[in-house]
N, C-alpha and C positions, 0 to 999 in steps of 0.2 A: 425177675433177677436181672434182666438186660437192661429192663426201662431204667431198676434202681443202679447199674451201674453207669447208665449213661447219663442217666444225674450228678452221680458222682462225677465224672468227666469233665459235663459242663462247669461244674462248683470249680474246680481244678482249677480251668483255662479263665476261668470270669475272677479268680483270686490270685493277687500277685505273690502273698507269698507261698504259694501253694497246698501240699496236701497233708493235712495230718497222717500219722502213723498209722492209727486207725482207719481210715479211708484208704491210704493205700495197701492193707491188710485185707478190705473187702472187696478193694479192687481185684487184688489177686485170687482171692476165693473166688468170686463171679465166674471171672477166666477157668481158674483150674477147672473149675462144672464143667461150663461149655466144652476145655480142651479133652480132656477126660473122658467125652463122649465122642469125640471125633479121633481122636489118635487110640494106634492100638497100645495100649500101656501095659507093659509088665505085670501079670499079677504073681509070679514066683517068690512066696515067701521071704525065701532065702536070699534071693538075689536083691528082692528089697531092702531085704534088714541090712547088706551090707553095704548098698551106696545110701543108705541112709545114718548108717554110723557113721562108715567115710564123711559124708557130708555133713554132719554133726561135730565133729571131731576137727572140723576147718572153721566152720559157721558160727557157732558156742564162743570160741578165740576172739573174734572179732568185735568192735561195737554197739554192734545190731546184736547180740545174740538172742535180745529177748521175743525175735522174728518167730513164727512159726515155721519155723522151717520146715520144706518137705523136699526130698528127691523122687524125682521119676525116673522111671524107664520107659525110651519109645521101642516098641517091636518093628525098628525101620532101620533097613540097608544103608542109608543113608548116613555120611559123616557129618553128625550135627549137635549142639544145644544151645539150649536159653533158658533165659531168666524171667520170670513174671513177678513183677512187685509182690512185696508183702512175704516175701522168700522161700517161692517154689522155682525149682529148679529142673530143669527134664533134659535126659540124656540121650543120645539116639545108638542101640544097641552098634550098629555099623560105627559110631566111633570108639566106642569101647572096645570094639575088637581087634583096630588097628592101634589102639596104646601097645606099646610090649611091657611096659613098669607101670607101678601105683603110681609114682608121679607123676608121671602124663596123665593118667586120667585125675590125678589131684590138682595139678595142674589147669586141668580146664573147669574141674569146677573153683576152683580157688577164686580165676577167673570169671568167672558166671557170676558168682557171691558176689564179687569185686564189685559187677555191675549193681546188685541189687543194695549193697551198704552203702555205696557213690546215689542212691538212689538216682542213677541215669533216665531210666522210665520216666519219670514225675517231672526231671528238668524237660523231658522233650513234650512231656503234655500243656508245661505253662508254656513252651515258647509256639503250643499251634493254635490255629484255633477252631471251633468248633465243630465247622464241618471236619475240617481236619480231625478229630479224634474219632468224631462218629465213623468216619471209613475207618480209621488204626482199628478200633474197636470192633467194627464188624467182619474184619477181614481174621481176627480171632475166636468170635462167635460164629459166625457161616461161614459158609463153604463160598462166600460170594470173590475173595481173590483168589480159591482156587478150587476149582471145579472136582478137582482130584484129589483130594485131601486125603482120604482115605487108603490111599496107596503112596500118597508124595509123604505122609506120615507129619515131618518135622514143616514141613514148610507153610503148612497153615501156619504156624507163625514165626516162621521166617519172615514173610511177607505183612507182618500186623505190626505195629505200633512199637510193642513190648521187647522187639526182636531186634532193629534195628540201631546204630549206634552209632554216633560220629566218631573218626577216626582217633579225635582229643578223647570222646569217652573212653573206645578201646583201647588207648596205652595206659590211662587211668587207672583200668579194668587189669592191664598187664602188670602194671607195678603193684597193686593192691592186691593183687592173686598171688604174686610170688611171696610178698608180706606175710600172707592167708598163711599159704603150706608151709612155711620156715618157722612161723609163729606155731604148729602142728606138729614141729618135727619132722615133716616131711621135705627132701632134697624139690628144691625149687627146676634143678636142671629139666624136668619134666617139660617145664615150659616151652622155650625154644626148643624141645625136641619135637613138642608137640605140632609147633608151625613147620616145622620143618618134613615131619608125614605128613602135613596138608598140603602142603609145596610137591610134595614128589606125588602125593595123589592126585596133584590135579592136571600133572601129565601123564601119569597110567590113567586113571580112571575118573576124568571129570566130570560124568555123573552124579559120582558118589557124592561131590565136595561141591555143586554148584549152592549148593543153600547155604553152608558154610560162609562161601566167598561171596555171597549175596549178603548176609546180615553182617562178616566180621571182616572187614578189608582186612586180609593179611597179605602183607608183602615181604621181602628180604630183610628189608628193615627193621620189620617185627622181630624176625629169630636177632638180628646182631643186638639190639637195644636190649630184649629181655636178656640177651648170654650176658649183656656187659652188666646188665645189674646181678645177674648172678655171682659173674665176677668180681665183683664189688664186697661180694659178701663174704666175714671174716673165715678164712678154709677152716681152720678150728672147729666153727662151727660146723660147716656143711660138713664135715667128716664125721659128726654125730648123728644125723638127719638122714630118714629110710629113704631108700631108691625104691625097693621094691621088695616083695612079699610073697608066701607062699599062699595067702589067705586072698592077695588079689589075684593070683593064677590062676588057685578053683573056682573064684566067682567071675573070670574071664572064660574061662572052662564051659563053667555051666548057662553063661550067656552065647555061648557058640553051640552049646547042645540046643537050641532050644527051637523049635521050628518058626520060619517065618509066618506073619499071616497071610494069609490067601487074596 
């Protein structure tokens, strides 16, 4: 599986106009294996079926819907997610706990989606080359950029290919996420409220958010730009569009009951 992902790879970077849907579909499968055995993932039922409706219920709207979509859950402290081509999505149980509404945590994944329907990933693999993907790629597959993976959780790919994003992706990513949730029925405000617990997190507790602010430069700039496209947006509308739910509360509930791993 690795050697036929790294073929894929090279095919990628040695063709200008990049990657079929398909290939980046198997790209992502490959990944999810590998990650899926190194991160501890969620297996709660329940708590799956509901970020995976959520995220169905954003994903489906869009473009791409005909993506296999899947959501994850990471079992890690840590305030984090990303996106792996081909439209898997993985959320790090420690940001979920600091949303207080559906919309922030729709919110970030609106955003996550954003990257994968801008197909971000694929533009950064035509513009490297070779060697370049081979480390992106391994640092996804092994434990080789981080010794500690199995406790840093999210940051094995933080640190890979898949994870990483130029600042023009991430407002891309911003505009195209708040599109996401509004096109959902869901209140966009989540948004900048979201950069804005990352912002105050990363003066209580910069632990939590250094992998965050490692793959997603957020600065000030991020909360004022996404409010003003908020504001932009006809009130009419957002006056019809959910803030939040009693259905995300217990499935915030039941992701705070749940024991860390060891």
């Amino acid at each position: 599986m690795r050697a036929k992902m790294f073929v894929v790879a090279l095919a990628v970077v040695s063709t200008a106009c990049g990657v079929s849907q398909q290939q980046e579909i198997e790209i992502g499968q490959a990944n999810v294996q590998q990650i899926n055995q190194q991160l501890p993932i969620v297996n709660d039922a329940e708590a799956n079926r509901y970020i995976n409706v959520l995220g169905d219920s954003i994903a489906k709207l869009t473009e791409r819907a005909d993506l296999p979509w899947t959501f994850y859950i990471v079992n890690a402290k840590e305030i984090n997610a990303f996106a792996v081509p081909g439209g898997y999505i993985y959320v790090n149980r420690g940001l979920i706990e600091h949303t207080q509404t559906l919309s922030q945590l729709a919110g970030v994944i609106g955003h996550e989606i954003g990257h994968i329907v801008k197909r971000h990933s694929i533009k950064q693999m035509n513009q490297m080359n070779a060697a370049q993907v081979g480390v992106g790629l391994a640092c996804v597959l092994t434990s080789v950029c981080n010794s500690q993976v199995g406790q840093a959780g999210i940051n094995v790919a933080g640190t890979a290919l898949f994870a990483k994003f130029s600042r023009d992706d991430e407002r891309e990513a911003d505009d195209v996420g708040i599109d996401n949730v509004v096109r959902a029925h869901i209140h966009p405000k989540g948004v900048p409220e979201m950069f804005q617990i990352l912002m105050n997190a990363r003066q209580t507790s910069p632990g939590l958010v250094d992998g965050w602010f490692g793959t997603h430069p957020t600065e000030e700039d991020r909360v004022r730009d996404t409010q003003a496209k908020v504001n932009s947006i006809n009130p009419a509308v957002l006056r019809t569009l959910t803030i939040d739910s009693q259905g995300f509360q217990n499935f915030k509930a039941r992701i705070r009951a749940m024991p860390l791993p060891r």
